[in-house]
N, CA, C and O atoms as a DFTB+ gen file, in Angstrom:
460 C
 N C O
     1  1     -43.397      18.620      48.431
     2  2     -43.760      20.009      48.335
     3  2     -44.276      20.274      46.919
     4  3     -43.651      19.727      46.010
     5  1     -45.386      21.079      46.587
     6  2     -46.000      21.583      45.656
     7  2     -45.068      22.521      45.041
     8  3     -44.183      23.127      45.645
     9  1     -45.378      22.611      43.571
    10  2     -44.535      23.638      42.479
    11  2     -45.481      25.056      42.489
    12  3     -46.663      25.067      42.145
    13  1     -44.707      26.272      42.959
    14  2     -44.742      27.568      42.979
    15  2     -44.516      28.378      41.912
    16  3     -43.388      28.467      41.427
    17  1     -45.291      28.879      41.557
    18  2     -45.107      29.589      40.119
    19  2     -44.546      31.281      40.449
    20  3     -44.570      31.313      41.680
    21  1     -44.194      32.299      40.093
    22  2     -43.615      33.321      40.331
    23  2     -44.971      34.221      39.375
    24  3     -45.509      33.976      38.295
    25  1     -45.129      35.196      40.276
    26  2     -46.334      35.864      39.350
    27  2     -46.455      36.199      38.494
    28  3     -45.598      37.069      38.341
    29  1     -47.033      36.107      37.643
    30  2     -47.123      36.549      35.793
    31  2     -45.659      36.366      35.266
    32  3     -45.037      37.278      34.722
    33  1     -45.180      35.143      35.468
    34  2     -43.933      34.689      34.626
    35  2     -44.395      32.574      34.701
    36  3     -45.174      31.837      35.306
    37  1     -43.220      32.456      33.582
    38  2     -43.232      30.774      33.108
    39  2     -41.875      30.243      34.365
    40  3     -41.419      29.124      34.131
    41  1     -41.302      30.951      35.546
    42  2     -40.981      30.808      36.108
    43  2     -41.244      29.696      37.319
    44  3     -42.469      29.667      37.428
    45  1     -40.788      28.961      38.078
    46  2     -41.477      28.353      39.037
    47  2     -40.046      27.281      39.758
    48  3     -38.947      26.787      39.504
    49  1     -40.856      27.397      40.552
    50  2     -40.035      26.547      42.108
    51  2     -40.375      25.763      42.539
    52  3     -41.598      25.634      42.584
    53  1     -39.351      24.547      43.242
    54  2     -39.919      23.767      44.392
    55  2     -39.200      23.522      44.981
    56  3     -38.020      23.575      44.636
    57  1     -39.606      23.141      46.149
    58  2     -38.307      22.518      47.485
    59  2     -38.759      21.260      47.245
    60  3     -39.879      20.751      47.210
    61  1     -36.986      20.631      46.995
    62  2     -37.305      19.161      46.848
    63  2     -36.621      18.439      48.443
    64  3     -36.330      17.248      48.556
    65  1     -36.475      19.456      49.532
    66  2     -35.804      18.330      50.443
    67  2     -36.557      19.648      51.600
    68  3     -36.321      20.856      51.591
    69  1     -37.815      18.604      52.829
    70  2     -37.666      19.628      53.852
    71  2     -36.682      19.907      54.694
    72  3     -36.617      21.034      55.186
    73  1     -35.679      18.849      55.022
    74  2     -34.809      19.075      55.549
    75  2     -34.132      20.580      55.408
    76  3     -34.132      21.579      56.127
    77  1     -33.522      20.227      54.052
    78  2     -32.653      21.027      53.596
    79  2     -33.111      22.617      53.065
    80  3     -32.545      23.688      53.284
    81  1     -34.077      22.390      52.460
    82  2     -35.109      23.110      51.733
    83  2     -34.460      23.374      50.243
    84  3     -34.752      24.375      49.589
    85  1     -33.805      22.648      49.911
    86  2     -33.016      22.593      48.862
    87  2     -34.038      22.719      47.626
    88  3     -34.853      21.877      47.249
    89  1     -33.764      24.066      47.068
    90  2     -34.657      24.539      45.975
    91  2     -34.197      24.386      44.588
    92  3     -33.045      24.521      44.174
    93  1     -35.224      24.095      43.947
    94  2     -35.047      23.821      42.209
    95  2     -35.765      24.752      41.463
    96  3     -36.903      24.322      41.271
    97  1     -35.554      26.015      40.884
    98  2     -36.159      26.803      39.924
    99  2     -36.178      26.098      38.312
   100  3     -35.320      25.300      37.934
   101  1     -37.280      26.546      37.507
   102  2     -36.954      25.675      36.387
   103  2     -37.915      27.184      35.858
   104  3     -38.460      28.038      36.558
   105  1     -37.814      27.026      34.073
   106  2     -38.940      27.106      33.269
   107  2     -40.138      26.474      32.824
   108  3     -40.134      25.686      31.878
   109  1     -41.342      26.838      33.574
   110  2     -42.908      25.973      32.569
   111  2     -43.445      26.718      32.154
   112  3     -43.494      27.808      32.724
   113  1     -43.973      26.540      31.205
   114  2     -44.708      28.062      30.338
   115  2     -45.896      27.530      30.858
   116  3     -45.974      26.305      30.957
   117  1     -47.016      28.375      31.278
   118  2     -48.436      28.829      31.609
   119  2     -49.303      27.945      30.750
   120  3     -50.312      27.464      31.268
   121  1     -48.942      27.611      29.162
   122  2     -49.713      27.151      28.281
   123  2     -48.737      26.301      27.640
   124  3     -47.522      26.375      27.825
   125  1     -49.332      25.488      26.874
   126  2     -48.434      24.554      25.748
   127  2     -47.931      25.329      24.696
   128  3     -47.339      24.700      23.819
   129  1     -48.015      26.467      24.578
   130  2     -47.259      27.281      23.405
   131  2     -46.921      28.526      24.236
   132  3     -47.786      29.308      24.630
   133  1     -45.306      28.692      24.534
   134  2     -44.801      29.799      25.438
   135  2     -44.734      31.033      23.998
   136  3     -44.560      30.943      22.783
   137  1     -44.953      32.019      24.872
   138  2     -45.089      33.378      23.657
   139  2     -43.588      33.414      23.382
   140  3     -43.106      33.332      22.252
   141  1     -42.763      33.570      24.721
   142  2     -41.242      33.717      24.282
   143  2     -40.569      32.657      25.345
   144  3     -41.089      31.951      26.209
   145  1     -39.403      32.804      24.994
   146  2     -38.251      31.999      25.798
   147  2     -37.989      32.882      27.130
   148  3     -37.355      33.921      26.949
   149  1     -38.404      32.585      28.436
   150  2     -37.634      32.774      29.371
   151  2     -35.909      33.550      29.163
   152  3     -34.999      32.761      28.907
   153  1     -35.607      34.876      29.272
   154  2     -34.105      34.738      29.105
   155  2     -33.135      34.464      30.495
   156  3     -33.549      34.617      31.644
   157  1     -32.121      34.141      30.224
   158  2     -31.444      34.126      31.558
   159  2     -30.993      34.865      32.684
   160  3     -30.606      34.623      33.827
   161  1     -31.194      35.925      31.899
   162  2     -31.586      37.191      32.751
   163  2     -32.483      37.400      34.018
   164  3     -32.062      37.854      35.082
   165  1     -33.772      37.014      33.770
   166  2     -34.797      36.792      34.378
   167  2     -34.586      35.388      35.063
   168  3     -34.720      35.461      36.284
   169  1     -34.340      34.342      34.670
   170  2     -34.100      33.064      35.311
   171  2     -32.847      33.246      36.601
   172  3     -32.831      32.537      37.608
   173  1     -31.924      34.257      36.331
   174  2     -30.777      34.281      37.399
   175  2     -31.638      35.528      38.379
   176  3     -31.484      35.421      39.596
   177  1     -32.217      36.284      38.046
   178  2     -33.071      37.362      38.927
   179  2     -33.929      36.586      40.084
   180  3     -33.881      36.677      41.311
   181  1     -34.737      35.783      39.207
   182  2     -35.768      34.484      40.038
   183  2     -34.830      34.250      40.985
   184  3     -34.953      34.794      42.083
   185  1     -33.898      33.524      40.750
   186  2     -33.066      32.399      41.447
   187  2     -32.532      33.258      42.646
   188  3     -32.336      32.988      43.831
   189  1     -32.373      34.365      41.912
   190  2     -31.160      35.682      43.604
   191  2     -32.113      35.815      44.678
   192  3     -31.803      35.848      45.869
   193  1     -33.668      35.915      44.064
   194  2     -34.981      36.295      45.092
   195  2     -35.637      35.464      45.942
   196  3     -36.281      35.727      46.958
   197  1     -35.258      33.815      45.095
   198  2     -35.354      33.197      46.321
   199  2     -34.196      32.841      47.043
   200  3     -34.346      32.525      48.223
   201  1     -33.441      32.839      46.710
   202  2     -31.860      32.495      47.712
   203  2     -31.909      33.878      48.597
   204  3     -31.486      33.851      49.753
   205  1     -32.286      34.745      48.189
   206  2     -32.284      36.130      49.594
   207  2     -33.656      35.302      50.386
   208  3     -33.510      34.981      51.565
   209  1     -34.340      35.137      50.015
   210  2     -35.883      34.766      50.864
   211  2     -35.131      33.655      51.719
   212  3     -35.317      33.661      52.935
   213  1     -34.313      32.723      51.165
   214  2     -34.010      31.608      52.190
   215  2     -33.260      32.292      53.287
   216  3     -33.437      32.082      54.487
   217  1     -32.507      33.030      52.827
   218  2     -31.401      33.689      53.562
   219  2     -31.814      34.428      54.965
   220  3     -31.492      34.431      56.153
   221  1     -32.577      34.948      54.217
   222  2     -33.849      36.070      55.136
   223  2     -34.077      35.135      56.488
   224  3     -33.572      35.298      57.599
   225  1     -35.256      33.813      55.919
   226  2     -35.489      32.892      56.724
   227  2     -34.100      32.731      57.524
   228  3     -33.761      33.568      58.361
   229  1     -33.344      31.638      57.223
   230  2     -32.134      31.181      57.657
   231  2     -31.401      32.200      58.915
   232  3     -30.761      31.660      59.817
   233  1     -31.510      33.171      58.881
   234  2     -30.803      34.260      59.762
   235  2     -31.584      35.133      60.389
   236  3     -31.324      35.634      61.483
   237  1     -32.860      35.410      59.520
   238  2     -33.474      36.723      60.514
   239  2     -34.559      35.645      60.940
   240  3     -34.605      35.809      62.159
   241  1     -35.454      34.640      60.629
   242  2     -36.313      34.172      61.165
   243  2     -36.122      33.265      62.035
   244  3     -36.877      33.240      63.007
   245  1     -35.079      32.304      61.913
   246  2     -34.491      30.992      62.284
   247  2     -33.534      31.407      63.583
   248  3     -33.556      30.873      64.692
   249  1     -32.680      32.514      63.138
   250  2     -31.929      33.042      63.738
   251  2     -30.314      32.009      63.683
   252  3     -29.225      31.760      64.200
   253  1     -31.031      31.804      62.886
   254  2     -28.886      30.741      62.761
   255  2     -29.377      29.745      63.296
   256  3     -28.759      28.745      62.932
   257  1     -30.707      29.367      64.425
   258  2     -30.609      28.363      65.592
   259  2     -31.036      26.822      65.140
   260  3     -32.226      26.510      65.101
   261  1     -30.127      26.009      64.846
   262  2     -30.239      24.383      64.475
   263  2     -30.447      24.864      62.967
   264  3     -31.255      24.199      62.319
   265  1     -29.931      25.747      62.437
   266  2     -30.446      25.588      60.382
   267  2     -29.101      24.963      59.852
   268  3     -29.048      24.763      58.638
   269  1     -28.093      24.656      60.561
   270  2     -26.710      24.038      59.702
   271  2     -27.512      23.654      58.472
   272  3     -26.514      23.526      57.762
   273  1     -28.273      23.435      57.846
   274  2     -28.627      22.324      57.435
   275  2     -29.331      22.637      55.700
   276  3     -29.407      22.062      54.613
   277  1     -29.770      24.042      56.407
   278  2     -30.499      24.640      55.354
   279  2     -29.399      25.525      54.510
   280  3     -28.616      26.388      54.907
   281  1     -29.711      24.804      52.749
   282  2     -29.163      25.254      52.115
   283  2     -29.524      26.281      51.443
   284  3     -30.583      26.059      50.855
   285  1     -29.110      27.317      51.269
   286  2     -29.540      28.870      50.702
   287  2     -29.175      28.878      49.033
   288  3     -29.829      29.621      48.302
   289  1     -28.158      28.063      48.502
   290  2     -28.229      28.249      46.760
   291  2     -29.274      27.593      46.172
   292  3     -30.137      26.909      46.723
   293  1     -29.140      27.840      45.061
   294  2     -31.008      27.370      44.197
   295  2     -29.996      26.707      43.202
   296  3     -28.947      27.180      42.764
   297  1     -30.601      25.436      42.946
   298  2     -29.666      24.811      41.579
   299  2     -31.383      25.094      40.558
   300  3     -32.572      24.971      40.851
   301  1     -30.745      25.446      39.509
   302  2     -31.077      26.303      38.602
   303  2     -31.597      25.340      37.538
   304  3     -30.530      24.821      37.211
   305  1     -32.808      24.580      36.549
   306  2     -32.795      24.044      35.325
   307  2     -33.053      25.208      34.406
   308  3     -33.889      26.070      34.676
   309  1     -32.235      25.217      33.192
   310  2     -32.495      26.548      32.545
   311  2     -32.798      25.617      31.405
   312  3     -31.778      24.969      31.171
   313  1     -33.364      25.425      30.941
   314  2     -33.774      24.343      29.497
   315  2     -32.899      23.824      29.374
   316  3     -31.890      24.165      28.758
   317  1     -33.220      22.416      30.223
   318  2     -32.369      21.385      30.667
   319  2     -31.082      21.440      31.320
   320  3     -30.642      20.462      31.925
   321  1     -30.320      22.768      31.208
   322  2     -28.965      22.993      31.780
   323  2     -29.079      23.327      33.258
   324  3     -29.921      24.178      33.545
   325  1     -28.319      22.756      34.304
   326  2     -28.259      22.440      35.385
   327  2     -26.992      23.378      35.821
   328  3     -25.876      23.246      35.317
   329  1     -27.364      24.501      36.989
   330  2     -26.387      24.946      37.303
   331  2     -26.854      25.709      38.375
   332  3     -28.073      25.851      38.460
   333  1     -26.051      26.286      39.304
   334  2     -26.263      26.915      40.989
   335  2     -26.012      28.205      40.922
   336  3     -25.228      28.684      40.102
   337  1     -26.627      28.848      41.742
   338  2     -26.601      30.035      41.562
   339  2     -26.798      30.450      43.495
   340  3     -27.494      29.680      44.156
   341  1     -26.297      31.369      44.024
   342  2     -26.396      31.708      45.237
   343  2     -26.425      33.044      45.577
   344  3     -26.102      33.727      44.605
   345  1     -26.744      33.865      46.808
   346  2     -27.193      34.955      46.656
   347  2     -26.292      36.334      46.825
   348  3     -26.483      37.543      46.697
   349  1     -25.305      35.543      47.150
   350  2     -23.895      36.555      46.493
   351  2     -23.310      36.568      45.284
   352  3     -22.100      36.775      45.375
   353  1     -23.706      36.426      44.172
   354  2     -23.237      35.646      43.027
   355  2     -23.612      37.149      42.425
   356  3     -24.429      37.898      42.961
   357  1     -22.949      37.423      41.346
   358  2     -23.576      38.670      40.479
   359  2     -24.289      38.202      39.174
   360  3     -24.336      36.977      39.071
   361  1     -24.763      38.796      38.317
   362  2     -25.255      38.250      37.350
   363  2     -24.735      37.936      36.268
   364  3     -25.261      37.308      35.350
   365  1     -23.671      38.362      36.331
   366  2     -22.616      38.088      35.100
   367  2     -21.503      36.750      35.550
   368  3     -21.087      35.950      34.713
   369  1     -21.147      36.700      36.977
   370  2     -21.201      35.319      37.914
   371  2     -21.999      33.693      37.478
   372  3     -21.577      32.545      37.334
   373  1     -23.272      34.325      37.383
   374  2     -24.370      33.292      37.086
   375  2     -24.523      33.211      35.681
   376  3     -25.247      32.306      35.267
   377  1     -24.000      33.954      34.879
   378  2     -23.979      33.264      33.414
   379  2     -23.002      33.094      33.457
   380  3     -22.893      32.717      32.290
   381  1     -21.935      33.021      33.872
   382  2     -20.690      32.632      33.689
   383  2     -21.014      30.741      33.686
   384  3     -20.848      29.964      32.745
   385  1     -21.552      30.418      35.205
   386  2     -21.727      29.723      35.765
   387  2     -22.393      28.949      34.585
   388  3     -21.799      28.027      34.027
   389  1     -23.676      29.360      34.213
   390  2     -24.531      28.821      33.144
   391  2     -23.239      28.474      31.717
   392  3     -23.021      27.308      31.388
   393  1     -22.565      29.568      31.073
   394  2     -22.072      29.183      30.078
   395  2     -21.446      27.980      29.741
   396  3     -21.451      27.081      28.900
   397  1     -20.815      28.422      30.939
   398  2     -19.625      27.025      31.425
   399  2     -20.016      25.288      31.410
   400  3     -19.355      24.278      31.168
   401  1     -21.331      25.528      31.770
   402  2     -22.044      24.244      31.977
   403  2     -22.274      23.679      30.626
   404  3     -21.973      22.561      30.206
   405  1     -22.903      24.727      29.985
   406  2     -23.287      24.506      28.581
   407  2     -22.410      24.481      27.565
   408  3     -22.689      23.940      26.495
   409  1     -20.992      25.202      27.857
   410  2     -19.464      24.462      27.382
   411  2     -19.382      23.039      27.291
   412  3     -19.109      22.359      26.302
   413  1     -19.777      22.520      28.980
   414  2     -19.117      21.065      29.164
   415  2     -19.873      20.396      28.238
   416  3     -19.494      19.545      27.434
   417  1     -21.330      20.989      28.467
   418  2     -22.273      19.754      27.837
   419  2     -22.512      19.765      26.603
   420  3     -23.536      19.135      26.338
   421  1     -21.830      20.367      25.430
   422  2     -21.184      20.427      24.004
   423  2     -19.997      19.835      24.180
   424  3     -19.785      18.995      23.306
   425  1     -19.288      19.926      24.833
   426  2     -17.879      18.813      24.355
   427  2     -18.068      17.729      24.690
   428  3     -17.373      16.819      24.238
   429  1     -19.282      17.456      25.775
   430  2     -19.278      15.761      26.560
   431  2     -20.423      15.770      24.746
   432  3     -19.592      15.246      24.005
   433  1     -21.247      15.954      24.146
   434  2     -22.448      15.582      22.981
   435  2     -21.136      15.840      21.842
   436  3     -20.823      14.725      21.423
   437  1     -20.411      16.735      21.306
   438  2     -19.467      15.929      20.681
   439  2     -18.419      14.842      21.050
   440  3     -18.023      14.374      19.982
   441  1     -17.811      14.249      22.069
   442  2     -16.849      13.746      22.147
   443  2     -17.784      12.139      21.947
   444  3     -17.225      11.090      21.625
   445  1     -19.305      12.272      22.227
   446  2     -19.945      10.960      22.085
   447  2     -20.058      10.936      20.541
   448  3     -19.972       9.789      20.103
   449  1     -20.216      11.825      19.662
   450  2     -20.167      11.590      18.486
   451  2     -19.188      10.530      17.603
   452  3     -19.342       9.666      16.740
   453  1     -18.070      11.152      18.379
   454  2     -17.125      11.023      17.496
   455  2     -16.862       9.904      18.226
   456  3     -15.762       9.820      17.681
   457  1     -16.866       8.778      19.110
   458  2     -16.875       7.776      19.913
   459  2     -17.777       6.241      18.758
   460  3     -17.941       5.121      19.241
């Protein structure tokens, strides 16, 4: 599947599984010099709009019928940090989610230091 850009943002998507439709939002800036940083704000907004769109699909289009399969959370790259986000989640939920990640992955880059 081809990468989807979100309109007039450095935003963008892809489904990496048809099966599943298992979606990956990331940041690419438009140009080689981004004016600003994406905030996470906007990156967890992206992520709620397509997890409702799957959802949408999944139940009102599909109708529930054979989708076991299809997954509705978006795992999230936020400059480089890896984390899920789903469409019941609030936004303070999803940075939680984000912080946390970016907790681990400061104590796993010091504990190699000091190794």
């Amino acid at each position: 599947m081809e990468i989807q850009r979100f309109q007039d943002s450095d935003i963008c998507y892809k489904q990496t599984d048809p099966q599943t439709l298992k979606t990956v939002a990331f940041v690419q800036p438009n140009c080689l010099i981004p004016d600003e940083k994406v905030s996470i704000d906007e990156m967890v907004a992206a992520a709620h709009e397509l997890s409702r769109e799957l959802v949408d699909f999944k139940y009102n289009k599909l109708k529930g019928i054979g989708c076991s399969q299809i997954d509705t959370s978006i795992c999230v790259n936020y400059y480089g940090t890896m984390f899920t986000v789903t469409q019941d989640m609030s936004l303070e939920a999803a940075k939680e989610a984000y912080n946390k990640v970016l907790r681990d992955a400061q104590r796993q880059k010091i504990g190699l230091k000091l190794v």
